[in-house]
C-alpha positions as CSV (number, residue, x, y, z in Angstrom):
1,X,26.5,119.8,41.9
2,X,25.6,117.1,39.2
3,X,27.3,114.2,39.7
4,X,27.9,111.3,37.3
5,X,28.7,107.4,38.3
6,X,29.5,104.9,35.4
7,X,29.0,101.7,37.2
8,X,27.2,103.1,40.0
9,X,24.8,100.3,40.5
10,X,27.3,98.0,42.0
11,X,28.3,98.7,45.9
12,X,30.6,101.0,45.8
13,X,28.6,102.9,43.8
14,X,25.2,102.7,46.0
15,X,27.4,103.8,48.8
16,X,28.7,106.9,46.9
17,X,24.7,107.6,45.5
18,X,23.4,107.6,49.2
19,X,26.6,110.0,50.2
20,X,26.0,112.7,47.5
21,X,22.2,112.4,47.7
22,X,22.7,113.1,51.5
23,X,24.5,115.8,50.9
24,X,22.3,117.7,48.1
25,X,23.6,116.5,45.0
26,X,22.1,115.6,41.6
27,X,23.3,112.4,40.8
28,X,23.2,110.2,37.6
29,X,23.5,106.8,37.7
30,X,24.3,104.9,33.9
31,X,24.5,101.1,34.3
32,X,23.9,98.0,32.4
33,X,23.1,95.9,35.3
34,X,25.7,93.4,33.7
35,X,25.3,91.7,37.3
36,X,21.2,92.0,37.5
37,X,21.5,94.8,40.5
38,X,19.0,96.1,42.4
39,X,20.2,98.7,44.4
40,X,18.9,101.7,41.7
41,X,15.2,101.0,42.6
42,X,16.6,102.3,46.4
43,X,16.9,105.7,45.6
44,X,14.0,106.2,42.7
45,X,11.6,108.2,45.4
46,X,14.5,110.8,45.5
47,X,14.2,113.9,42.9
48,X,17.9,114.6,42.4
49,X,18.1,111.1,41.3
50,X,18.4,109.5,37.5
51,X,19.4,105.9,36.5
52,X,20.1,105.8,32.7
53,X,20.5,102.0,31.8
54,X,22.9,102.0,29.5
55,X,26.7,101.1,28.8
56,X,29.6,103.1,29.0
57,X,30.9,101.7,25.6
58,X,28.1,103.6,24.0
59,X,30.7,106.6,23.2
60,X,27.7,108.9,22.0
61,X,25.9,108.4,25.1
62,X,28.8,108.9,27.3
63,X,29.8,112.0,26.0
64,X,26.4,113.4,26.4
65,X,26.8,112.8,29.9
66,X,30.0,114.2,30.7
67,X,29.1,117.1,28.6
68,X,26.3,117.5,31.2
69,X,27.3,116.8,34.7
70,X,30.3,118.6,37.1
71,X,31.8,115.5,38.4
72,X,32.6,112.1,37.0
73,X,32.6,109.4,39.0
74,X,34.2,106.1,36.6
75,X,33.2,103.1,38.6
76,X,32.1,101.0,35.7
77,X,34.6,97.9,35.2
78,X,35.0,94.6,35.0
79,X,36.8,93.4,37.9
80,X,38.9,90.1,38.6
81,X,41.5,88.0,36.7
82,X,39.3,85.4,35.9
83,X,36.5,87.7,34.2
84,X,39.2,89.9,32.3
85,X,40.2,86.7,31.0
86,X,36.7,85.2,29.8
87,X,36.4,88.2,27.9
88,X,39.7,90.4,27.5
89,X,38.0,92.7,24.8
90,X,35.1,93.6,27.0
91,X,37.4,94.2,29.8
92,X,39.5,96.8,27.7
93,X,36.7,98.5,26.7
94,X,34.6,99.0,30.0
95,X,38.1,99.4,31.8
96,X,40.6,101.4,29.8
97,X,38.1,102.7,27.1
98,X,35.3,104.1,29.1
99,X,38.3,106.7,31.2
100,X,40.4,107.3,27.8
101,X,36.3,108.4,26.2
102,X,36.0,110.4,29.3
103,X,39.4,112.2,29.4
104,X,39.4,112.4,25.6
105,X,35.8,115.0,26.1
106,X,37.7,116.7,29.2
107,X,40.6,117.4,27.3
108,X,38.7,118.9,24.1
109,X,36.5,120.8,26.4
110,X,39.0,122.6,28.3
């Protein structure tokens, strides 16, 4: 199975990357590394790995990904009050945006 993660540099992410890897999957990795991550080099030795840096707001990019992958995995977000509020638009985007982009290409495909 090909499996997509938005966000999936941060730990929950690396956790879930080791698990599918483990278990035979292809899995795709697109992250910014808003938070300077390291934990994508960890699985570059594996084949059925890809890290795409990139940003889930980059609707084109996105869509090409969904379009070729079997699971979605939306872990990308911005996460606390205090971040949301230093930067409320960024936060909509990367936390309401990024599923509605995703369910919007779902929808159309079905």
């Amino acid at each position: 199975m090909k499996i997509l993660i938005t966000g999936g540099a941060g730990y929950l992410g690396s956790v879930i990357t080791k698990n599918m890897l483990d278990l035979g999957h292809e899995v795709t990795v697109l992250d910014n590394l808003l938070f300077n991550q390291i934990s994508p080099l960890t699985y570059t030795y594996n084949k059925s790995y890809n890290f795409i840096y990139g940003d889930v707001r980059n609707k084109s990019l996105l869509t090409k990904l969904v379009t070729t992958h079997d699971v979605i995995i939306p872990l990308a977000a911005i996460v606390g009050f205090p971040a949301c509020k230093a930067n409320p638009q960024l936060a909509w985007d990367v936390n309401f945006n990024q599923i509605m982009d995703i369910e919007e290409y779902i929808s159309n495909d079905q």
